[in-house]
Residue, then its C-alpha position, 0 to 999 in steps of 0.5 A: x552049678x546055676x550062676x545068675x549074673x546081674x549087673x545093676x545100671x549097666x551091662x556087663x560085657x561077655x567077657x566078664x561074665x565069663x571070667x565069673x563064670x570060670x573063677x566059680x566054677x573052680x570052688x565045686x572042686x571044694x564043695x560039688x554041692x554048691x547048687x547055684x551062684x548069685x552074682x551081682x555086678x555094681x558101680x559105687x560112687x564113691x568120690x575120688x577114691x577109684x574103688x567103685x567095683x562092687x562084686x557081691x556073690x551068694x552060693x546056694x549049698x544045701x544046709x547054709x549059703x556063703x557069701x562075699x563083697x568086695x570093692x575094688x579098682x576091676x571088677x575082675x580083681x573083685x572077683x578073684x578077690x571074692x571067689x578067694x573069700x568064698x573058697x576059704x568059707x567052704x573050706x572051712x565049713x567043709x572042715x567043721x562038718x569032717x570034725x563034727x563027724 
């Protein structure tokens, strides 16, 4: 799987990408299709609330794409948070396309 990480107005140390990298890698155990992953690492200003970590990711899988947004304190809890979204989207689909045939 191709995962492109992009982290607006900052950058994004090593150890978080690779923190990306290993909690996606684990959703081709799901769906070994998935073709590429588009990450894109944000901060919100969002007042006091201290919720300003915005992951958004996007997978590229043939036949339709998923994705998922989360904001949250870290942006590895976003991300464990968004993968875990993303895992249930391709299960299902997964699911649909066993029952459809």
């Amino acid at each position: 799987m191709n995962i492109n990480v992009q982290s607006v107005h900052f950058d994004a140390d090593r150890k978080l990408v690779a923190f990306i990298q290993e909690k996606l890698e684990k959703l081709t155990l799901f769906n070994d299709s998935i073709g590429s992953a588009e990450v894109i690492l944000r901060l919100d200003h969002d007042g006091e609330n201290r919720e300003n970590k915005v992951v958004e990711i996007r997978l590229a899988v043939p036949g339709n794409d998923f994705f998922a947004k989360r904001n949250c304190k870290t942006f590895e809890e976003a991300t464990v948070q968004v993968v875990e979204a993303l895992r249930n989207q391709v299960q299902s689909s997964k699911e649909k396309l066993r029952s459809a045939s």
